[in-house]
Backbone as CSV, one residue per row, in Angstrom:
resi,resn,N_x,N_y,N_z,CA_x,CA_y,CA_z,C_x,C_y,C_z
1,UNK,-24.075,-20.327,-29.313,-25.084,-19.380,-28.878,-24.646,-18.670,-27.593
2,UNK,-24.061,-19.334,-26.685,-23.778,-19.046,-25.241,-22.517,-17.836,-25.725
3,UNK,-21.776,-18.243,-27.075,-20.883,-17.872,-26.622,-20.964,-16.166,-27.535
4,UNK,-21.841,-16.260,-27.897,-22.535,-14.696,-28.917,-23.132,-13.765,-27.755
5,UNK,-23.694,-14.467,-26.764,-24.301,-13.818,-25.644,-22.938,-12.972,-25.154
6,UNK,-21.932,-14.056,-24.534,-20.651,-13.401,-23.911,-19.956,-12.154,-24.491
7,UNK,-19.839,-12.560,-25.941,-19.421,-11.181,-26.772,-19.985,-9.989,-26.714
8,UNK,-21.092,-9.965,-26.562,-22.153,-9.203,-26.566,-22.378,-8.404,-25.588
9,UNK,-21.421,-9.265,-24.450,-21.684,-8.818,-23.032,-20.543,-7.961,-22.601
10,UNK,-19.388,-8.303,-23.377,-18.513,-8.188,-23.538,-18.252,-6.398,-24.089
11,UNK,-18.464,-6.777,-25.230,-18.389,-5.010,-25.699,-19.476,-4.256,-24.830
12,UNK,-20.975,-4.493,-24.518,-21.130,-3.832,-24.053,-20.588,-3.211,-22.548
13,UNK,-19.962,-4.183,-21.447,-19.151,-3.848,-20.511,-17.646,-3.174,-20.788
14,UNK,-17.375,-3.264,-22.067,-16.174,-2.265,-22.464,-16.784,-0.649,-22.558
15,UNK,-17.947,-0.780,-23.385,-18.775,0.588,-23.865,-18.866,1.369,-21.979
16,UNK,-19.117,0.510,-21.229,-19.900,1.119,-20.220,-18.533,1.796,-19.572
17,UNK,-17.398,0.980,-19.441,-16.349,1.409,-18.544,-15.630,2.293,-19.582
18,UNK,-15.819,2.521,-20.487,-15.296,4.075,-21.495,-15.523,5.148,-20.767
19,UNK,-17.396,4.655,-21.023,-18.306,5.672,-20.331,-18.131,6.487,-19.151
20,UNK,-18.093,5.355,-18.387,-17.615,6.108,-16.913,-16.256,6.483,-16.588
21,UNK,-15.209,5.911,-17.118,-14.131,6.624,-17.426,-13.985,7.895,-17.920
22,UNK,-14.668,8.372,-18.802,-14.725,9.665,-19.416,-15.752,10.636,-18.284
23,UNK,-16.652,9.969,-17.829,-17.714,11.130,-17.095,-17.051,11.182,-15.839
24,UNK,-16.372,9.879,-15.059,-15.141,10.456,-14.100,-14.381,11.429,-13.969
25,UNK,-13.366,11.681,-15.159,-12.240,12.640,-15.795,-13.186,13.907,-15.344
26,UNK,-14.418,13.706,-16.158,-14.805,15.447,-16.793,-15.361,15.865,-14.981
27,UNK,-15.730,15.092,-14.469,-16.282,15.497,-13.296,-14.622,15.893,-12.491
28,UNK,-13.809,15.266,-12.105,-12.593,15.219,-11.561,-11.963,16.692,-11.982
29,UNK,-11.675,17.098,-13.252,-11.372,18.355,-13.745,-12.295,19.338,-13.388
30,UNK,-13.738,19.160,-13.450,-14.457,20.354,-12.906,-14.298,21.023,-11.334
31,UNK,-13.823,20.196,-10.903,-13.652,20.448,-9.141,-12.786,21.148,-9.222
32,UNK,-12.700,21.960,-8.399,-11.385,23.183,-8.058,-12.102,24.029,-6.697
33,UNK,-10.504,24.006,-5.856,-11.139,23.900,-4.261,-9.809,25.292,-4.231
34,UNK,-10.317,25.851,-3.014,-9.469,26.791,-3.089,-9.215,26.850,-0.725
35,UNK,-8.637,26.335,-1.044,-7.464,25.857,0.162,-6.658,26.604,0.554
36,UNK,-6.587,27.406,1.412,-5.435,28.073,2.010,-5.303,28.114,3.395
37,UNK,-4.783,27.068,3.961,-4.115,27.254,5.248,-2.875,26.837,6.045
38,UNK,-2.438,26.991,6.774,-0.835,27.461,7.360,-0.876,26.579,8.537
39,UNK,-0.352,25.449,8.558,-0.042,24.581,10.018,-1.532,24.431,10.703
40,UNK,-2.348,23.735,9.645,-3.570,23.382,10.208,-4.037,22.569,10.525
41,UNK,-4.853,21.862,11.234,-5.079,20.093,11.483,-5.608,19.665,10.646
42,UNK,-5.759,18.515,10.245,-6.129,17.634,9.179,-7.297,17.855,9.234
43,UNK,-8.450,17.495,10.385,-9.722,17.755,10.580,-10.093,19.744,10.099
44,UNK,-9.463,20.541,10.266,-9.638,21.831,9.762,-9.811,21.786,8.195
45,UNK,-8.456,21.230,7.301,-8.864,20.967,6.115,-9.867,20.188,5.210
46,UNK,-9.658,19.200,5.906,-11.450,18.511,5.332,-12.674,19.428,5.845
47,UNK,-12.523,19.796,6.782,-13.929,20.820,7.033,-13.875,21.750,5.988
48,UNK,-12.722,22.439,5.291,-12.767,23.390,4.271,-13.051,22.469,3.143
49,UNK,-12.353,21.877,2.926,-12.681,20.961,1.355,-14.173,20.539,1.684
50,UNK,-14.765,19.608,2.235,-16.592,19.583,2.281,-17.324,20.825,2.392
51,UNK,-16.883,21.874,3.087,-17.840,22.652,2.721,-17.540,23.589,1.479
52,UNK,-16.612,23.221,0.520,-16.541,24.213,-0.981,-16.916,22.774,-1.872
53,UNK,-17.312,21.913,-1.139,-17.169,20.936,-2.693,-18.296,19.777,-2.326
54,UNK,-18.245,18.708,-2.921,-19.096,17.544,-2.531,-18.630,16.209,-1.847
55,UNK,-17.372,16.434,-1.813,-16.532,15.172,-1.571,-16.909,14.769,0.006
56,UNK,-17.260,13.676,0.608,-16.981,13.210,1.574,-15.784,12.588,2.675
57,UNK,-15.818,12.718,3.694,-14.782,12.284,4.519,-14.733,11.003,5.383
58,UNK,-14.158,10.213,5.300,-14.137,9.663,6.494,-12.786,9.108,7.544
59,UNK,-12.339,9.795,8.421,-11.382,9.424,9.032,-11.753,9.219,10.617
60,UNK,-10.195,8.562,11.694,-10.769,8.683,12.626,-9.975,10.040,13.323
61,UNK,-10.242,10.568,13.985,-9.103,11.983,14.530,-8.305,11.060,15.821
């Protein structure tokens, strides 16, 4: 019995990590950032990438 539960638990934790594997990808491909700068500080480029996109930052400067 215990061990019908596990199976059970089983595919469905395979089903789920498909899942989010695939809605990862499609989200990952939808992003497109448009970046252009020339000898800039690191902190300059993340300020451009967060404000065209959703991604968060965290570093220390």
């Amino acid at each position: 019995m215990k061990n019908k539960y596990l199976c059970n638990f089983q595919k469905l934790l395979r089903a789920f990590l498909i899942f989010a594997m695939f809605a990862t990808s499609s989200q990952i491909a939808a992003a497109q950032l448009n970046v252009a700068l020339s000898n800039a500080r690191l902190g300059t480029m993340i300020k451009q990438i967060k404000a065209q996109s959703k991604y968060q930052f965290f570093y220390d400067p």
